[in-house]
PyMOL commands that place a pseudoatom at each C-alpha (Angstrom):
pseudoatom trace, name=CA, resn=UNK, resi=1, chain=A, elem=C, hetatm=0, pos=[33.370, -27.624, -5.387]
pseudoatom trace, name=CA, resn=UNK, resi=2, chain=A, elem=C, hetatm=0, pos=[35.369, -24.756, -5.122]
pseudoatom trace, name=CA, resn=UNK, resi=3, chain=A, elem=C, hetatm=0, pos=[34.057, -21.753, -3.251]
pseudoatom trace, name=CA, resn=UNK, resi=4, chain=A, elem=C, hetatm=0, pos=[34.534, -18.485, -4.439]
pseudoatom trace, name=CA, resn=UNK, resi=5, chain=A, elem=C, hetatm=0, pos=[33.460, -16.353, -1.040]
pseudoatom trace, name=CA, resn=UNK, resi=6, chain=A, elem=C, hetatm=0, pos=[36.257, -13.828, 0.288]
pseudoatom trace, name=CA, resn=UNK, resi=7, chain=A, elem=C, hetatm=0, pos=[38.768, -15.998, 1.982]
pseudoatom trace, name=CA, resn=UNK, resi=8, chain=A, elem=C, hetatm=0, pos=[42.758, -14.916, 3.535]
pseudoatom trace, name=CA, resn=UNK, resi=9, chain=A, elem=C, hetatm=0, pos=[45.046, -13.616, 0.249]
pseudoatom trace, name=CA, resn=UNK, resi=10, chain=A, elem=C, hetatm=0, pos=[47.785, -16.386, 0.038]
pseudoatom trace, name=CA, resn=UNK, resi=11, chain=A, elem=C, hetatm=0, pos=[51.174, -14.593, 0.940]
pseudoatom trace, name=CA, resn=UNK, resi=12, chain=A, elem=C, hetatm=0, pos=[54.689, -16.183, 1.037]
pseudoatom trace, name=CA, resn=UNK, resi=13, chain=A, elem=C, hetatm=0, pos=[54.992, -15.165, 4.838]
pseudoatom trace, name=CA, resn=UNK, resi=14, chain=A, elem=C, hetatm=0, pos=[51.283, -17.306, 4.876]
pseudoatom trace, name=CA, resn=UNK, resi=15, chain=A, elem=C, hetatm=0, pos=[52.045, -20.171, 3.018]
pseudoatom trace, name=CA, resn=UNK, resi=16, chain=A, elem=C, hetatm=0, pos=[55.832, -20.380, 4.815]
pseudoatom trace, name=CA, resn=UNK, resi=17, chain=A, elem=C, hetatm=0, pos=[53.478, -20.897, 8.275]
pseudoatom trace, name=CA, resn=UNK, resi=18, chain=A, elem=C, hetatm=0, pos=[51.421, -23.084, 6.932]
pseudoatom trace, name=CA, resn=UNK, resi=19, chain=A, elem=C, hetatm=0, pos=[54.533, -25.234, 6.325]
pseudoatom trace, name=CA, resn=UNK, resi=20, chain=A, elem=C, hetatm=0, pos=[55.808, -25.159, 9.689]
pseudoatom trace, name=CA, resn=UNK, resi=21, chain=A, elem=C, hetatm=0, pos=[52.124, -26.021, 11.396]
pseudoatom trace, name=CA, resn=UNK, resi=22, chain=A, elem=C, hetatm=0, pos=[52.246, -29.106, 8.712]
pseudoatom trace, name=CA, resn=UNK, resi=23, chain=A, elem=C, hetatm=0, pos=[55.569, -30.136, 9.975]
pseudoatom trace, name=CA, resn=UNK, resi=24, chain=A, elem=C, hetatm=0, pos=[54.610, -29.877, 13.650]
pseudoatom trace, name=CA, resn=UNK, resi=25, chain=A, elem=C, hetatm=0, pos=[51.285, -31.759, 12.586]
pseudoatom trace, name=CA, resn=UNK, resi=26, chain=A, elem=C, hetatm=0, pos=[53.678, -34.456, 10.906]
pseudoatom trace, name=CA, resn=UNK, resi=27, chain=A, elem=C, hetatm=0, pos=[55.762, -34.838, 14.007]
pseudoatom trace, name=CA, resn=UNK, resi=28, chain=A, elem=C, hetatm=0, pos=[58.947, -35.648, 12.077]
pseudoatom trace, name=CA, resn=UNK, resi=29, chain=A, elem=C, hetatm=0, pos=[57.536, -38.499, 10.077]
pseudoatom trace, name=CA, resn=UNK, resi=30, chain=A, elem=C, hetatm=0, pos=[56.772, -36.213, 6.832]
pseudoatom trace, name=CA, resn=UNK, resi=31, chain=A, elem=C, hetatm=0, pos=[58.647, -33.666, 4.391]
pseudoatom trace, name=CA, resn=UNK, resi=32, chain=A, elem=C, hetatm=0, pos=[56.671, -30.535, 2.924]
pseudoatom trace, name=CA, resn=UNK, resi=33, chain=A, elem=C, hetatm=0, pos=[56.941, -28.460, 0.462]
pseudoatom trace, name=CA, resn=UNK, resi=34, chain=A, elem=C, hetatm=0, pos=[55.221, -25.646, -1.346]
pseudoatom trace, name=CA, resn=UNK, resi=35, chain=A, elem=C, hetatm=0, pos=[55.064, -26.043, -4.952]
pseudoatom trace, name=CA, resn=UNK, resi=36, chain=A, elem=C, hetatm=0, pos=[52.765, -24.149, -8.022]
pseudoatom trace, name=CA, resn=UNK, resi=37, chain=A, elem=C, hetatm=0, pos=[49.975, -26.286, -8.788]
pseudoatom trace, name=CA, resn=UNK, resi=38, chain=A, elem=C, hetatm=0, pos=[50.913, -25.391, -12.267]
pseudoatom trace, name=CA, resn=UNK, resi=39, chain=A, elem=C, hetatm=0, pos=[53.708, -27.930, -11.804]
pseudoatom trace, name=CA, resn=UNK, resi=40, chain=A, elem=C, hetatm=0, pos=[51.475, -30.949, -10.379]
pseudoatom trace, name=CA, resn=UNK, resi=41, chain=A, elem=C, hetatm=0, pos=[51.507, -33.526, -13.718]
pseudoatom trace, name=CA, resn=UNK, resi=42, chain=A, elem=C, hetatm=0, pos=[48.053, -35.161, -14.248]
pseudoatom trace, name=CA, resn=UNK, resi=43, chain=A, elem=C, hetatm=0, pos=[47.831, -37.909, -16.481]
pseudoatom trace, name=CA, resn=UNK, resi=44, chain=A, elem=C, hetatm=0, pos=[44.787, -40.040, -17.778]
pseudoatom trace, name=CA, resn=UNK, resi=45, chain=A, elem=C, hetatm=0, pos=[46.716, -43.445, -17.796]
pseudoatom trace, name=CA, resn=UNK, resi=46, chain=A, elem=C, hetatm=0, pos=[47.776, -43.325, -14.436]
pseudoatom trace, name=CA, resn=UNK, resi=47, chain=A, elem=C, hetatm=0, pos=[43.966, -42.544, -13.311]
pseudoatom trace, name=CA, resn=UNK, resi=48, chain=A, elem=C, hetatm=0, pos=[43.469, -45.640, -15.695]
pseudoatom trace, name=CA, resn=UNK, resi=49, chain=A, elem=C, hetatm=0, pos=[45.524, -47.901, -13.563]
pseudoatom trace, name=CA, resn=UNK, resi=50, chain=A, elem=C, hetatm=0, pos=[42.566, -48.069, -11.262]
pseudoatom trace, name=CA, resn=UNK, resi=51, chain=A, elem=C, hetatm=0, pos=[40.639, -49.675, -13.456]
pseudoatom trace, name=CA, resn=UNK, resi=52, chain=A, elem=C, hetatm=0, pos=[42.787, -52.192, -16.131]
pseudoatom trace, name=CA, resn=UNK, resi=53, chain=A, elem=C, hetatm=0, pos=[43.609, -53.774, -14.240]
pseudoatom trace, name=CA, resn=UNK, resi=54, chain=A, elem=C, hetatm=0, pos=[40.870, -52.887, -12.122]
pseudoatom trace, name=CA, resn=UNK, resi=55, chain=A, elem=C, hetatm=0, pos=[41.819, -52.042, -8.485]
pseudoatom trace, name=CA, resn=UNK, resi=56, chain=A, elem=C, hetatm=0, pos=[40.430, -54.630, -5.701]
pseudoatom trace, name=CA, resn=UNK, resi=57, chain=A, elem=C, hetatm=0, pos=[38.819, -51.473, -4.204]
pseudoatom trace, name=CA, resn=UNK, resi=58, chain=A, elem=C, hetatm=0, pos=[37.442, -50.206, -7.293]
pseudoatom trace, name=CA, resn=UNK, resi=59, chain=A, elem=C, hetatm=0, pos=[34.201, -48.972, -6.555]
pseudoatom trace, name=CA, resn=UNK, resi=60, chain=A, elem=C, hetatm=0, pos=[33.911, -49.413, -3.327]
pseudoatom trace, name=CA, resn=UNK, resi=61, chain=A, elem=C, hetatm=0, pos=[34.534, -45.932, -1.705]
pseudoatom trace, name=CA, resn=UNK, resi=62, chain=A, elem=C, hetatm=0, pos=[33.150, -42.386, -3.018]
pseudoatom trace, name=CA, resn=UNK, resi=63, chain=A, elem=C, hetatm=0, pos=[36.600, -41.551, -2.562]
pseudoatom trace, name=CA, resn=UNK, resi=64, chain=A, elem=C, hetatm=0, pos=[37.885, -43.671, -5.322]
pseudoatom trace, name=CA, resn=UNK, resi=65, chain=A, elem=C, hetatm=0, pos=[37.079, -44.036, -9.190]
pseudoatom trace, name=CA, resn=UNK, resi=66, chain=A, elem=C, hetatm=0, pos=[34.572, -43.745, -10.720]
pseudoatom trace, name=CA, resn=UNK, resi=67, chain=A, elem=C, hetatm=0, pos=[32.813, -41.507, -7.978]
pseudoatom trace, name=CA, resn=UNK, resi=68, chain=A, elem=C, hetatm=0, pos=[35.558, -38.729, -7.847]
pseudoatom trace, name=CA, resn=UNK, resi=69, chain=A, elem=C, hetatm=0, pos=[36.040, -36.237, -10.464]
pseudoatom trace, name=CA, resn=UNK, resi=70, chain=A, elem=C, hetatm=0, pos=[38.071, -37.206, -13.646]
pseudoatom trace, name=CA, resn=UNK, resi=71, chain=A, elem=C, hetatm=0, pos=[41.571, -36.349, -14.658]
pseudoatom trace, name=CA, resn=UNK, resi=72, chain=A, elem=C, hetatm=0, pos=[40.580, -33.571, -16.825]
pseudoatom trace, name=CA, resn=UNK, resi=73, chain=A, elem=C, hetatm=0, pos=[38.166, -32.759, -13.841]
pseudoatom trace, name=CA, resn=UNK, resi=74, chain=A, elem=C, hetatm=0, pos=[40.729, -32.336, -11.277]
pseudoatom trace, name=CA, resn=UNK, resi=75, chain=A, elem=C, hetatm=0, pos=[42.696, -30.359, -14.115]
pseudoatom trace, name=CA, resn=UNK, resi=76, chain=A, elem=C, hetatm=0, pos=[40.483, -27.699, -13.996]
pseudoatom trace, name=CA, resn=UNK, resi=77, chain=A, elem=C, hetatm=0, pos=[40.112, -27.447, -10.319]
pseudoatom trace, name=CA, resn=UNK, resi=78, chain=A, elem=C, hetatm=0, pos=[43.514, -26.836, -10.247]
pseudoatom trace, name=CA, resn=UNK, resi=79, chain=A, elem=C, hetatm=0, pos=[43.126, -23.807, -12.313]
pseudoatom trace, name=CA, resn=UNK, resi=80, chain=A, elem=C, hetatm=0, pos=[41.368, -22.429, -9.410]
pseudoatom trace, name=CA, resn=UNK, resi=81, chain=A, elem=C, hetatm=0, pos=[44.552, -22.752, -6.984]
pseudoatom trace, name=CA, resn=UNK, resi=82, chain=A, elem=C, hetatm=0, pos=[48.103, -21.201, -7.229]
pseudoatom trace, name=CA, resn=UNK, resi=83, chain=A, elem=C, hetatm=0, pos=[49.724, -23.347, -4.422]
pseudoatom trace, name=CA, resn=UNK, resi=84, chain=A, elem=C, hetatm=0, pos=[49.512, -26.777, -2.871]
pseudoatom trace, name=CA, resn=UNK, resi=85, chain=A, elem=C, hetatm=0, pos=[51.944, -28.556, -0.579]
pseudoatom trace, name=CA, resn=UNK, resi=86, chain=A, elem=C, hetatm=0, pos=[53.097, -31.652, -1.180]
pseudoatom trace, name=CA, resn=UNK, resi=87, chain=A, elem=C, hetatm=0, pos=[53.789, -34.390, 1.599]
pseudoatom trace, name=CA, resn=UNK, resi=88, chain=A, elem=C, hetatm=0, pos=[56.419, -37.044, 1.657]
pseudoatom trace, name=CA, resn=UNK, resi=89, chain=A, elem=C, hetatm=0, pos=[56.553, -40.136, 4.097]
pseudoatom trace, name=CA, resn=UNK, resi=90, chain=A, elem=C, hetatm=0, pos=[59.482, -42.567, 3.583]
pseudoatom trace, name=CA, resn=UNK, resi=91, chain=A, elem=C, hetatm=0, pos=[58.418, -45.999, 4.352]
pseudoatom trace, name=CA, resn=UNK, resi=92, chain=A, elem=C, hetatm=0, pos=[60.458, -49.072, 4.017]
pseudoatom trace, name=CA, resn=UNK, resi=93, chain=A, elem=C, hetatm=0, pos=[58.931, -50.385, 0.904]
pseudoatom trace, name=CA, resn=UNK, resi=94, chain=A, elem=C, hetatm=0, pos=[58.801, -54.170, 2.268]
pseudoatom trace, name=CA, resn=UNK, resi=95, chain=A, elem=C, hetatm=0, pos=[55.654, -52.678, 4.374]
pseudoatom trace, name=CA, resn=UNK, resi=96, chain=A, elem=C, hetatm=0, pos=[54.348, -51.468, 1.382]
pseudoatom trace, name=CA, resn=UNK, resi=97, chain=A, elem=C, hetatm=0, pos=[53.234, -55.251, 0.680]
pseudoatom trace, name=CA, resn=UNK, resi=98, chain=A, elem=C, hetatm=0, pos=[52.099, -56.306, 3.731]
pseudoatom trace, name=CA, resn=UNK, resi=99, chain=A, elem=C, hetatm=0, pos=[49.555, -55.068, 6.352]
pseudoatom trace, name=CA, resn=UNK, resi=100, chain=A, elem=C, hetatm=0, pos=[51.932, -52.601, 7.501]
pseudoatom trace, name=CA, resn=UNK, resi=101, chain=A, elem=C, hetatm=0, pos=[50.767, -50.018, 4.784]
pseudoatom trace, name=CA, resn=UNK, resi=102, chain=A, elem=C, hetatm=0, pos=[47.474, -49.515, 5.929]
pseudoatom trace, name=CA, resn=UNK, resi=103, chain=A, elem=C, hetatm=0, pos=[49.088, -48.002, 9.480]
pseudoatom trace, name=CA, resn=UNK, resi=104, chain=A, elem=C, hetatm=0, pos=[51.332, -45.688, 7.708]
pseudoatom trace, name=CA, resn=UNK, resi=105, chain=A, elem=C, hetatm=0, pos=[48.715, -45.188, 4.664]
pseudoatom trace, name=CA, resn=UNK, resi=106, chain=A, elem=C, hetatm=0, pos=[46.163, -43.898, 7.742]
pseudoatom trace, name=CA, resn=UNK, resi=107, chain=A, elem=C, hetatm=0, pos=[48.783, -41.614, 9.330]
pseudoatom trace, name=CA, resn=UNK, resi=108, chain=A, elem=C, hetatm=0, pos=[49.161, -40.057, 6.405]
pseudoatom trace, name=CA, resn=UNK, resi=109, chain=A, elem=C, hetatm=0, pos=[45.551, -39.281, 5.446]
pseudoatom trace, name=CA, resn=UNK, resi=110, chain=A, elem=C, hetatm=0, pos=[45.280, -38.127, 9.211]
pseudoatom trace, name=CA, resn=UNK, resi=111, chain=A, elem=C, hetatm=0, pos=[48.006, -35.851, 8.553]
pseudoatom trace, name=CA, resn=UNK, resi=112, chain=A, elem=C, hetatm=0, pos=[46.684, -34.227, 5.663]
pseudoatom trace, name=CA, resn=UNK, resi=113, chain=A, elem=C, hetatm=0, pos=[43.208, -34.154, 6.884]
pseudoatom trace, name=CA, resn=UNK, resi=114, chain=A, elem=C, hetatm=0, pos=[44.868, -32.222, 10.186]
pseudoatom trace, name=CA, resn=UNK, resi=115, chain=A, elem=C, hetatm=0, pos=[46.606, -29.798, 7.390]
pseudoatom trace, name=CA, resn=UNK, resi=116, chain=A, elem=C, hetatm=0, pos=[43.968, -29.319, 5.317]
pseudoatom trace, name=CA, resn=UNK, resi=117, chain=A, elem=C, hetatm=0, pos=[42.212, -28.335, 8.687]
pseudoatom trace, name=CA, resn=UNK, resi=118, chain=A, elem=C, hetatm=0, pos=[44.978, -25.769, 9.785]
pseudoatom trace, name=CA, resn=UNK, resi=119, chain=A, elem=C, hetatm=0, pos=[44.631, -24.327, 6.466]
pseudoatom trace, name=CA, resn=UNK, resi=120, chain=A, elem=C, hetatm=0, pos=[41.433, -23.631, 6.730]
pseudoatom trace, name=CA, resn=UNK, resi=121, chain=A, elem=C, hetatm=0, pos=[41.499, -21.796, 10.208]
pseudoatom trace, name=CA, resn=UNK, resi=122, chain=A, elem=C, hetatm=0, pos=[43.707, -19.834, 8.585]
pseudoatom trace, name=CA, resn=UNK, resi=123, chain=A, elem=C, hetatm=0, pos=[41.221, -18.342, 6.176]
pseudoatom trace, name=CA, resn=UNK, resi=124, chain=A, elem=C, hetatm=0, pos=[41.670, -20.921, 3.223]
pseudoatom trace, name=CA, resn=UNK, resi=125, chain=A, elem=C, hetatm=0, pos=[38.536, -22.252, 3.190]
pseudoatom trace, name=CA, resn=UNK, resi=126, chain=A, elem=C, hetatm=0, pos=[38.628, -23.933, -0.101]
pseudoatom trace, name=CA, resn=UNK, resi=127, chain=A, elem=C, hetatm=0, pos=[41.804, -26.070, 0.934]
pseudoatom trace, name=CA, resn=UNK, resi=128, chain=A, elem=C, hetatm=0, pos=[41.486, -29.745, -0.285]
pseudoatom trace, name=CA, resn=UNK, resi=129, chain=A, elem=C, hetatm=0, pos=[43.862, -32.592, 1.484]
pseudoatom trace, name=CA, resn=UNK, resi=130, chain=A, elem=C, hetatm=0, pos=[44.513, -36.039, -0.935]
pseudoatom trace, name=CA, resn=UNK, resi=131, chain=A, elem=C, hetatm=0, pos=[46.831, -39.050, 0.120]
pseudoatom trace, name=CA, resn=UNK, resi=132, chain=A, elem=C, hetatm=0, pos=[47.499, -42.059, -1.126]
pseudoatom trace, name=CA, resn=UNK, resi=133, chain=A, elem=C, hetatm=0, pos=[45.178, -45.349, -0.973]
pseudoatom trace, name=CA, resn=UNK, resi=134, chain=A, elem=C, hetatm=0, pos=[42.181, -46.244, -0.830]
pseudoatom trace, name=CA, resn=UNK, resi=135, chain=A, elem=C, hetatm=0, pos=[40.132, -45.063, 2.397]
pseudoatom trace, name=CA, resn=UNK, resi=136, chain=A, elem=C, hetatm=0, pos=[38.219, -47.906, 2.261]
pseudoatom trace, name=CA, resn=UNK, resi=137, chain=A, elem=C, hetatm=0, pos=[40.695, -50.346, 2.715]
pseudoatom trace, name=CA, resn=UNK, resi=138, chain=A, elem=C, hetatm=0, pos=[42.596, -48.495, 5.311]
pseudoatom trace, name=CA, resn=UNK, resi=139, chain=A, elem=C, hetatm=0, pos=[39.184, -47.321, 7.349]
pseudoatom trace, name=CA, resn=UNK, resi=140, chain=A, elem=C, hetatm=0, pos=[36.664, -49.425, 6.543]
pseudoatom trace, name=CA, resn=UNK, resi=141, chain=A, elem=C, hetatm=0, pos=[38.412, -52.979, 5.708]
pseudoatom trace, name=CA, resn=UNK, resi=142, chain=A, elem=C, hetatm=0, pos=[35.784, -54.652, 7.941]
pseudoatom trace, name=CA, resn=UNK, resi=143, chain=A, elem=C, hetatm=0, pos=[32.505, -53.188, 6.321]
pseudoatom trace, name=CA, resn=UNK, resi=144, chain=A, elem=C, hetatm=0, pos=[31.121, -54.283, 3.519]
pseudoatom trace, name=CA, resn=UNK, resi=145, chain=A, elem=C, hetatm=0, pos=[30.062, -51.271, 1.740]
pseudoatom trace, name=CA, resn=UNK, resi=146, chain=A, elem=C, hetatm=0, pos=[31.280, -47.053, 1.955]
pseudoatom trace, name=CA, resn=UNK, resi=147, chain=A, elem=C, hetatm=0, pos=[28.778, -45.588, 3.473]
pseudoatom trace, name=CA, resn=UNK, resi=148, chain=A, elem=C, hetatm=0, pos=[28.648, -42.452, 1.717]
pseudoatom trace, name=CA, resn=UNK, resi=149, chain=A, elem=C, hetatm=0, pos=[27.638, -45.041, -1.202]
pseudoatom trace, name=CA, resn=UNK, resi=150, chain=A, elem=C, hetatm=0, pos=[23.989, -46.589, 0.205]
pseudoatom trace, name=CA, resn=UNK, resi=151, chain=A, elem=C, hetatm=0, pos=[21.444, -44.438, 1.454]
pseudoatom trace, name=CA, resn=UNK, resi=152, chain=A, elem=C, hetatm=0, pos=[22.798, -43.574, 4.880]
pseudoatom trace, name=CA, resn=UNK, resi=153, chain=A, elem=C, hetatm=0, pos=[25.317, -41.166, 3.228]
pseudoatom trace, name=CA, resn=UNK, resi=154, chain=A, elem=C, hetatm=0, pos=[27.185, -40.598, 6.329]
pseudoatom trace, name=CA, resn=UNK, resi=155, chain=A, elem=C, hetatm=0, pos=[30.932, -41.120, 5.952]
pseudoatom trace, name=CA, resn=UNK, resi=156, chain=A, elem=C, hetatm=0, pos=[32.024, -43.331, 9.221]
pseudoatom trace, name=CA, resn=UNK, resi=157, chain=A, elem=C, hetatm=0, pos=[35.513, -41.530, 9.024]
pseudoatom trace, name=CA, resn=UNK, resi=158, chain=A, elem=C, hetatm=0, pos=[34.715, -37.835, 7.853]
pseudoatom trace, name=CA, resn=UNK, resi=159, chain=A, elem=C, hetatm=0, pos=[37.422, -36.466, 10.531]
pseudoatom trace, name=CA, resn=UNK, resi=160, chain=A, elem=C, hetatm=0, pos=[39.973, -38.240, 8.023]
pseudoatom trace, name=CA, resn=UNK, resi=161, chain=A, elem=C, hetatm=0, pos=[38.923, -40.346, 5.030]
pseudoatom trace, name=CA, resn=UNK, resi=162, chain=A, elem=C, hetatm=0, pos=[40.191, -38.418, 1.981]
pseudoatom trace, name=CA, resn=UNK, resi=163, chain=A, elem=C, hetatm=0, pos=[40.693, -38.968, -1.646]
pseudoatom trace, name=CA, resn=UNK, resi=164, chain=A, elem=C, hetatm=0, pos=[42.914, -40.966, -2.603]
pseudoatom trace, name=CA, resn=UNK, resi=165, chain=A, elem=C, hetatm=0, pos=[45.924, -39.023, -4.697]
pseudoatom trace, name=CA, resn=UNK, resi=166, chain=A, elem=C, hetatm=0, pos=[46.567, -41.802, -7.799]
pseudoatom trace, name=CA, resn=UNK, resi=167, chain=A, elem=C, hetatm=0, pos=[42.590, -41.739, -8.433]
pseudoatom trace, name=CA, resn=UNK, resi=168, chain=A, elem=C, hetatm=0, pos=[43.337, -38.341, -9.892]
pseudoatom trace, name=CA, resn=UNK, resi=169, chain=A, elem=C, hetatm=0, pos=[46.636, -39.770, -11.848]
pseudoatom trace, name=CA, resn=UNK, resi=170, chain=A, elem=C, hetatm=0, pos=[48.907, -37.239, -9.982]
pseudoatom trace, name=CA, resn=UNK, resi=171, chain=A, elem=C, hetatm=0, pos=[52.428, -38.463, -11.100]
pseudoatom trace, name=CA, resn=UNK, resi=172, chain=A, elem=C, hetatm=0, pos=[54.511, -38.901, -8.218]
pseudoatom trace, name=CA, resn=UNK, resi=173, chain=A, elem=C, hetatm=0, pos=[57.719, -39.082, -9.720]
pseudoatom trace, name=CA, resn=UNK, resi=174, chain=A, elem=C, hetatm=0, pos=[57.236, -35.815, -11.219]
pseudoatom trace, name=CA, resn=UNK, resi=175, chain=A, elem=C, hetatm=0, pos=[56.567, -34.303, -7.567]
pseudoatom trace, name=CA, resn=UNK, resi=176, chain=A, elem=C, hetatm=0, pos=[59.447, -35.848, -6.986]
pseudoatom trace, name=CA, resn=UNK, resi=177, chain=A, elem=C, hetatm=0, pos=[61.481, -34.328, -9.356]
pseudoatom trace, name=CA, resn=UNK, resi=178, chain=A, elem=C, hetatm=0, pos=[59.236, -30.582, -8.486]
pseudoatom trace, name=CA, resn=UNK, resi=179, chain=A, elem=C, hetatm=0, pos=[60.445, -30.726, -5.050]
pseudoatom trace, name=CA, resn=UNK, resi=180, chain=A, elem=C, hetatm=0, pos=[63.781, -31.984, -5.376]
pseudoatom trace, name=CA, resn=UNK, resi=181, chain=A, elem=C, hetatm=0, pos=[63.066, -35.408, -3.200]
pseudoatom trace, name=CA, resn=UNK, resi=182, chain=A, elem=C, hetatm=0, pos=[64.242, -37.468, -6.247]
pseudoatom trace, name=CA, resn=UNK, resi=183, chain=A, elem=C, hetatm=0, pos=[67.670, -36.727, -5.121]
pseudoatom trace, name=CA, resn=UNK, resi=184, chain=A, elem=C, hetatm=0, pos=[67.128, -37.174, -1.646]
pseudoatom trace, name=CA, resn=UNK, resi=185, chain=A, elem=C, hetatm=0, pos=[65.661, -40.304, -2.505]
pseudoatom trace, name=CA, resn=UNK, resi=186, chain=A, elem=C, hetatm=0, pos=[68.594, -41.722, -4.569]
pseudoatom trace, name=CA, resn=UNK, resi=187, chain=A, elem=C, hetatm=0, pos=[70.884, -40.908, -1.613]
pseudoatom trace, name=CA, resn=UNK, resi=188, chain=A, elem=C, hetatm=0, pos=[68.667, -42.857, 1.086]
pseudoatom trace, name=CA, resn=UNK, resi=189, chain=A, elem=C, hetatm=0, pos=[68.534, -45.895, -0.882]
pseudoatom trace, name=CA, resn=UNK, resi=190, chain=A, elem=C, hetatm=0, pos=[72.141, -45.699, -1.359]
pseudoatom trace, name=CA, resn=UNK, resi=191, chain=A, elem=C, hetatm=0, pos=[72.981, -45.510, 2.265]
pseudoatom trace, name=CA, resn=UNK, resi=192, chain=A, elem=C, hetatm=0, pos=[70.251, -47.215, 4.277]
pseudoatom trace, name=CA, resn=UNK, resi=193, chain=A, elem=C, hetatm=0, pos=[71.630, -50.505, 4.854]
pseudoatom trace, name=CA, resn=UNK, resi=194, chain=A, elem=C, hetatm=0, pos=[70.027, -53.680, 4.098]
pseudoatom trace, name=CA, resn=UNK, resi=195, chain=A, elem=C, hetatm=0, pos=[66.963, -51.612, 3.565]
pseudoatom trace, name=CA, resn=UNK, resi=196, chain=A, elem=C, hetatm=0, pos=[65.091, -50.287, 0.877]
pseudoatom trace, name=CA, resn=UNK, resi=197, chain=A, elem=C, hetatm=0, pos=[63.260, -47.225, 1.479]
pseudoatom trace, name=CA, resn=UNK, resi=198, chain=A, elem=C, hetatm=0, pos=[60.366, -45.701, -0.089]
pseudoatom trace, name=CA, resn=UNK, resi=199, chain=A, elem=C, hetatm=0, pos=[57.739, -43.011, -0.016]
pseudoatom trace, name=CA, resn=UNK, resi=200, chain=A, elem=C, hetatm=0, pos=[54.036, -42.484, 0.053]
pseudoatom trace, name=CA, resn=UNK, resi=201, chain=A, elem=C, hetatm=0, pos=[52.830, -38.996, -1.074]
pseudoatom trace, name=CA, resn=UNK, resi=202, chain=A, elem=C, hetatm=0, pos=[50.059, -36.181, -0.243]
pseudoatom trace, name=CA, resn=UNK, resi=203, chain=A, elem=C, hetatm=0, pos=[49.263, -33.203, -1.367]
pseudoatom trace, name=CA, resn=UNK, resi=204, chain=A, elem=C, hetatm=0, pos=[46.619, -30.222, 0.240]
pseudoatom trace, name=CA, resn=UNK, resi=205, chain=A, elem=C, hetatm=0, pos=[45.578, -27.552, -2.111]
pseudoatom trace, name=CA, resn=UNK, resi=206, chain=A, elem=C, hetatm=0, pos=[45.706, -24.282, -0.572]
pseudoatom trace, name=CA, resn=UNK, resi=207, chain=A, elem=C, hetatm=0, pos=[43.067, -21.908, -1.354]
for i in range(1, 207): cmd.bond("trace and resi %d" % i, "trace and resi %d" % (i + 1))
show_as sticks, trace
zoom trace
């Protein structure tokens, strides 16, 4: 829920630090950059894809459909923010089908959690970090149930679980395209020999 209380005005000189803390946060492992909210693309059939055909983790977390908010949902909360950054990890897309992506799938919801936290001690207290996967396959694997879902309610993971980003139906290619990584892209998997390289994405809305 978005809360209106006097927080920091959102400057260019504000943002621009924000961006370097979230690139000293990322250590060199992530790209970041600002973009209008305006420009993030929500669509219903990619929000869809978690259910037909329905995810394996469908269900099981409150930060995964059908416990977070709907496309059109999350299309009005981002009426209530001019800015987000968007975060970019290039992973060799063979890990991206095997165990592997759970290590770099938690680094990255670490990372954004640790952004969305900076952002916040800097007076935007109604910042809100996403990244992509489920956060109770890369957390919780080896429970049964979420716990924010029975009637303990305590998240085991609340330092970094966060929703994931395709619940919403962000479309990542069009990020891609916003920021101008689509080229940088191309060029990487035109160079990198032997292998194929990839990305997982975040975004933090700043506000």
């Amino acid at each position: 829920m978005f809360d209106d209380r006097s927080h920091a005005v959102i400057t260019k000189s504000r943002i621009a630090e924000l961006v370097q803390i979230a690139l000293q946060i990322g250590a060199g492992v992530i790209d970041v950059v600002t973009i209008s909210t305006s420009d993030i693309s929500i669509e219903d059939d990619l929000a869809n894809m978690c259910r037909e055909p329905v995810c394996a983790f469908y269900g099981l977390s409150a930060n995964c459909p059908p416990y977070v908010a709907s496309p059109s949902k999350f299309r009005s909360m981002l009426e209530s923010y001019r800015y987000a950054l968007a975060i970019k990890m290039d992973v060799p897309t063979g890990w991206l089908n095997t165990d592997d992506r759970l290590v770099v799938m938690k680094l990255l919801h670490e990372i954004v959690a640790d952004i969305e936290r900076a952002a916040i001690e800097l007076g935007y207290i109604n910042s809100k970090a996403f990244a992509a996967g489920s956060c109770k396959e890369i957390f919780c694997n080896k429970h049964s149930r979420c716990r924010l879902l029975t009637d303990n309610g305590k998240c085991r993971h609340p330092k970094y679980a966060r929703p994931a980003i395709e619940a919403y139906g962000v479309n990542v290619h069009n990020l891609n395209t916003t920021t101008g990584w689509i080229k940088d892209q191309n060029l990487k998997e035109a160079t990198v020999d032997q292998t194929s390289i990839g990305a997982i994405y975040g975004l933090v809305l700043i506000g």
